[in-house]
Structure formats: structure tokens, C-alpha cells
VMD Tcl script that draws the C-alpha trace (Angstrom):
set ca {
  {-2.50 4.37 17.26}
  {1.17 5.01 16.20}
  {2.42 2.11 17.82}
  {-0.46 -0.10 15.69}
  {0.19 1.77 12.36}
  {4.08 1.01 12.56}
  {3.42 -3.01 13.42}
  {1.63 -3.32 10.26}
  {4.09 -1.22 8.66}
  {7.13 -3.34 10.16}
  {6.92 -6.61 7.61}
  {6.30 -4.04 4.59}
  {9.97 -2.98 5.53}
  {11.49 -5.99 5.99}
  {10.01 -7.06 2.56}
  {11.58 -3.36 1.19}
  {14.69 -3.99 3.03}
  {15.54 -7.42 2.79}
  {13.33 -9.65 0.35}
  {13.00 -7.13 -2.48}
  {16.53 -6.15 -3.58}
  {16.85 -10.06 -4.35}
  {14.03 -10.27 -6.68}
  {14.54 -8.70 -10.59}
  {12.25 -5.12 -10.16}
  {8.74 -6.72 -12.26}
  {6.25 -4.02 -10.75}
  {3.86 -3.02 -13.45}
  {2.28 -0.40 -11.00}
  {3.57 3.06 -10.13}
  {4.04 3.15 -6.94}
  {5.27 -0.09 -6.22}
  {2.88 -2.31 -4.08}
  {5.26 -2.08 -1.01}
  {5.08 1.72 -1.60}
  {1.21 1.63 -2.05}
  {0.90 -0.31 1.30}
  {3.31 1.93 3.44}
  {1.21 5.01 2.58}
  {-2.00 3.42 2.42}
  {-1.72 2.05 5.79}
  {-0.01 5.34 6.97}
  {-2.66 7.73 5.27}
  {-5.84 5.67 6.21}
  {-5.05 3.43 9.10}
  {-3.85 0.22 9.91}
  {-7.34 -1.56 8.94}
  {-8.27 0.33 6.00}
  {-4.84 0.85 4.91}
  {-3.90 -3.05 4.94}
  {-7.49 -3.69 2.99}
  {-6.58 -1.17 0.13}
  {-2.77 -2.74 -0.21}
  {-4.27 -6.10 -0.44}
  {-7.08 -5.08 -3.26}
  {-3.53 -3.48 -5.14}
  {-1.86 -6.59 -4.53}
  {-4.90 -9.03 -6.43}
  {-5.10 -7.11 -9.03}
  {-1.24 -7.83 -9.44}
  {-1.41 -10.58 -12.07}
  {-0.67 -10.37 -15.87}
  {-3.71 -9.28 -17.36}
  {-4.10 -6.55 -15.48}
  {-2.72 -3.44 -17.48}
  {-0.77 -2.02 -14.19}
  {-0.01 1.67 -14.61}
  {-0.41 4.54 -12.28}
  {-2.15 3.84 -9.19}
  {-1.96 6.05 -6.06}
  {-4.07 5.22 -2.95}
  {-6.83 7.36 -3.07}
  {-6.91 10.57 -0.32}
  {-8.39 10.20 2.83}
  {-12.36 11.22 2.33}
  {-13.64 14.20 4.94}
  {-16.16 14.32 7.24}
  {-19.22 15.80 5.79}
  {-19.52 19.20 7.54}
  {-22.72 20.35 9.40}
  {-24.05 23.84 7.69}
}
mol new
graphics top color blue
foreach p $ca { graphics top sphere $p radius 0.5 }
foreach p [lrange $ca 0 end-1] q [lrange $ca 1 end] { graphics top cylinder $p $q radius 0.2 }
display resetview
């Protein structure tokens, strides 16, 4: 599962690494959407993970207010009394 997580997580660092320090720093979110999608993907999988960085991503437009927006914690398993 490792081996999957880090795949998806391999074009988020190119992007980090090679794309982003050419482009002027226009984020409205806290934490960036590269940021969001590294530790969504890491916290909740490579599935779940890639469909909460893309729902951060849409709402990436100008009337959106932007603001702080962490990815939300992994849920639990109900337990069993």
C-alpha cells in the first residue's frame, strides 16, 4: 500500500519541486493545495486522498473566499459495545 500511496504522491512533488517555485505564490487556502493533497492522500489513502485534493482544488477559483482548510481526520471504526 506504501508503494501505491507514494505513486500518487510522486507528481504532487514534482509539481512542489519543480513547477511551483516558477509560478508567483496565489494560494488563497492555508495549506496550500499541493500540501492538502500530500497529506490527504497520505492520511486517507491513495483513492480517498486524491478525491478530497481534487474537491480542494474546484473550489480553487475566485469567488471562493479560500481561508483555512485542513483535510479532515481520518473517521474511526464504530466500536462494538
Amino acid at each position: 500500500m506504501k508503494l501505491v500511496r507514494r505513486s500518487f504522491q510522486a507528481p504532487i512533488r514534482f509539481y512542489r519541486k519543480f513547477i511551483s517555485p516558477l509560478k508567483p505564490p496565489t494560494c488563497r487556502f492555508y495549506p496550500t493545495c499541493s500540501a492538502y493533497a500530500l497529506e490527504a492522500i497520505e492520511v486517507h489513502g491513495p483513492l480517498k486522498g486524491s478525491y478530497l485534493a481534487a474537491r480542494r482544488i474546484a473550489k480553487c477559483h475566485p469567488f471562493h473566499p479560500g481561508g483555512l482548510d485542513p483535510v479532515p481526520p481520518k473517521r474511526q471504526k464504530d466500536a462494538a459495545p
